[in-house]
C-alpha positions in Angstrom: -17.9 1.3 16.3 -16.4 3.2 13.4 -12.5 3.8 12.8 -11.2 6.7 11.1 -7.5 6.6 10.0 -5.8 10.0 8.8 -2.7 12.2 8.8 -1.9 14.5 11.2 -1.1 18.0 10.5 2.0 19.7 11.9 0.3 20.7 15.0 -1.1 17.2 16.0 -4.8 17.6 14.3 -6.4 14.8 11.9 -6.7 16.5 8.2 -9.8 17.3 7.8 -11.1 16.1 4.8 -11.1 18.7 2.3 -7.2 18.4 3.1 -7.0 15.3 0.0 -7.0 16.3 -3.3 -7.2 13.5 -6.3 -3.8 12.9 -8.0 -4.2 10.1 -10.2 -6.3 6.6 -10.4 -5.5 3.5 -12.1 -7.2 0.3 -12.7 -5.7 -3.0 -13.3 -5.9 -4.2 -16.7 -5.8 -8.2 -16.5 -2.7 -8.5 -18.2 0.1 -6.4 -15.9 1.2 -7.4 -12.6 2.2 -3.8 -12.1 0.7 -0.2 -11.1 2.9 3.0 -11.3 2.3 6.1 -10.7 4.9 8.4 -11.7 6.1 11.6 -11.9 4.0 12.8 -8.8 4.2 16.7 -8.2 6.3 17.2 -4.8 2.8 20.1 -3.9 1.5 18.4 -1.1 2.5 17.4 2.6 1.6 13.7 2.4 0.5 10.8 0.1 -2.5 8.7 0.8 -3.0 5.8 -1.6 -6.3 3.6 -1.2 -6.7 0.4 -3.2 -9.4 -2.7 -3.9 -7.3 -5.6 -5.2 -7.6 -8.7 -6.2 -5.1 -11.2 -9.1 -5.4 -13.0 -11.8 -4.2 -16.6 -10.5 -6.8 -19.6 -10.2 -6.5 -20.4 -6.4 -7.7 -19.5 -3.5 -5.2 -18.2 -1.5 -3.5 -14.9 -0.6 -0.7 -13.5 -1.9 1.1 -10.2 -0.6 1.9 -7.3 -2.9 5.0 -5.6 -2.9 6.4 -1.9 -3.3 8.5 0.1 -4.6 9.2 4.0 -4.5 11.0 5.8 -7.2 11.9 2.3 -8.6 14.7 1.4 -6.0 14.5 -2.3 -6.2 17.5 -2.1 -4.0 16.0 -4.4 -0.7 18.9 -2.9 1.5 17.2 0.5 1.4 13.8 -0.6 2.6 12.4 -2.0 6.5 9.3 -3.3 7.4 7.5 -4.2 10.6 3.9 -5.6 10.7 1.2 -6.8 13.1 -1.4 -9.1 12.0 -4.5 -11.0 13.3 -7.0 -13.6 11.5 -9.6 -13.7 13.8 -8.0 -16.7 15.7 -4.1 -15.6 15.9 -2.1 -12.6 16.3 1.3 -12.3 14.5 3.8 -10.1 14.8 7.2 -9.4 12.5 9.9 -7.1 11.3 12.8 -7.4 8.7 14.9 -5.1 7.1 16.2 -5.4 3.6 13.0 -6.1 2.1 10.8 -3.6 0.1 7.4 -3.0 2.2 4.4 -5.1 1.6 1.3 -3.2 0.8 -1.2 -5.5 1.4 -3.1 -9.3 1.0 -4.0 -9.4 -2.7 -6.9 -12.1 -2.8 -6.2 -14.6 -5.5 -8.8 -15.0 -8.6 -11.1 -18.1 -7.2 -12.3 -16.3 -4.5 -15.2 -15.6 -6.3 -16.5 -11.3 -4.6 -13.4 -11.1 -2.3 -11.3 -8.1 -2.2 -8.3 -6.9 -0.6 -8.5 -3.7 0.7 -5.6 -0.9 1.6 -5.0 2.5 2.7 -1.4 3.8 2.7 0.1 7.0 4.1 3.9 8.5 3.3 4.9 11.3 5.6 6.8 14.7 4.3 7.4 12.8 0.9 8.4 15.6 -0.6 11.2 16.5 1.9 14.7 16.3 1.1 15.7 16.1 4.6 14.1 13.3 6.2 14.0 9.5 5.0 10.4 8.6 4.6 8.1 6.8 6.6 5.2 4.7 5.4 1.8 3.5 7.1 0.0 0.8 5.6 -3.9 -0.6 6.8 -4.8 -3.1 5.3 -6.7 -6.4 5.2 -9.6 -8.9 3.3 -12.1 -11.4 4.7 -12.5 -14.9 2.6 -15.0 -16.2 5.1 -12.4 -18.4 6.9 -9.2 -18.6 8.8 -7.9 -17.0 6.0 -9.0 -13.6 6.8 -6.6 -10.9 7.4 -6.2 -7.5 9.2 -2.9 -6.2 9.2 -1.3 -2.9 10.2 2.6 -2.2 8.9 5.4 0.2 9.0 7.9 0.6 6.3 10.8 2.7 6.1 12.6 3.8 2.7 16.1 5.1 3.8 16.3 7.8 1.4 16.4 11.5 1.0 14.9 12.3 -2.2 11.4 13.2 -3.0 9.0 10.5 -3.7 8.1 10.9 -7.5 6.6 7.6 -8.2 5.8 4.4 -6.9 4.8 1.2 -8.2 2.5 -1.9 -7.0 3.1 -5.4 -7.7 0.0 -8.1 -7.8 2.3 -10.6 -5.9 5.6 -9.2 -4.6 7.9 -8.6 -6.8 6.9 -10.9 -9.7 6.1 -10.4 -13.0 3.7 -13.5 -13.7 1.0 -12.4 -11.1 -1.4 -9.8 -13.1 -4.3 -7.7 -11.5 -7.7 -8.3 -12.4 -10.0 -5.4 -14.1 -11.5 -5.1 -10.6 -8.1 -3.9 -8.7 -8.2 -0.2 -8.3 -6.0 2.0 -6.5 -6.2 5.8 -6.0 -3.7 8.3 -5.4 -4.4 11.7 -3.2 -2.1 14.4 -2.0 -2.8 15.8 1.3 -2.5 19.4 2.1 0.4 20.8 4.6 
């Protein structure tokens, strides 16, 4: 069985394919705990943003990583519901006040274990509508530690998206990404 996840166009279709178009890339660098992209042309319909990630902390455990969009650290503008299963229990929560979680970030000693993400922001661009986000994600470690999550996030703002960051744990600084951490950027086609 094979799942495909996509936008929808304005009359209800998936995107095809040759809808995304590469924005920007970025790798982590082993010595940030922080991804940006910025200044991101307001061209497209939609954003898409795949990642593989993984931190620099000696443990094995897994931390969340946190969000931002145009660099609103204000928690009062942000919601986020999720559901979640780890192959023995199903979770499910919401909270508002809190910037969305993009994802499980695998800690450093699990040695070839990944966390893995696809993101999608509705009408980014507009100027009309807050914007709505769609988060996929999820890593395997083997164990009961295994994720598989599937969130909503809300930013309660107008303006167009022109950047957002990524965070290796949350919002804190002393959590870096490893050199193996990638995430891409694409716009999709209205």
């Amino acid at each position: 069985m094979s799942l495909i996840l996509g936008i929808l166009d304005s009359g209800g279709a998936a995107a095809s394919t040759s809808s995304y178009e590469s924005i920007a890339s970025a790798t982590g660098t082993g010595s940030s705990g922080t991804i940006t992209f910025s200044s991101i042309p307001a061209t497209y319909k939609h954003l898409q943003i795949r990642a593989i990630v993984k931190n620099n902390i000696a443990d094995t455990s897994i931390s969340s990583g946190g969000m931002e969009i145009n660099a609103d650290s204000t928690n009062s503008n942000y919601a986020y519901h999720e559901l979640a299963g780890d192959g023995s229990t199903a979770s499910a929560s919401g909270t508002a006040n809190s910037r969305p979680v993009y994802g499980r970030v695998p800690q450093a000693n699990y040695t070839n274990i990944m966390g893995v993400t696809i993101i999608d922001i509705q009408d980014y661009a507009s100027t009309t509508k807050n914007k709505t986000i769609r988060i996929f994600d999820g890593c395997d470690t083997n164990s009961a530690n295994g994720f598989v999550e599937l969130r909503s996030g809300l930013w309660m703002n107008t303006n167009t998206i022109t950047s957002l960051t990524f965070y290796a744990h949350s919002w804190s600084s002393s959590y870096y990404f490893t050199t193996a951490t990638t995430f891409a950027l694409y716009g999709i086609k209205g």
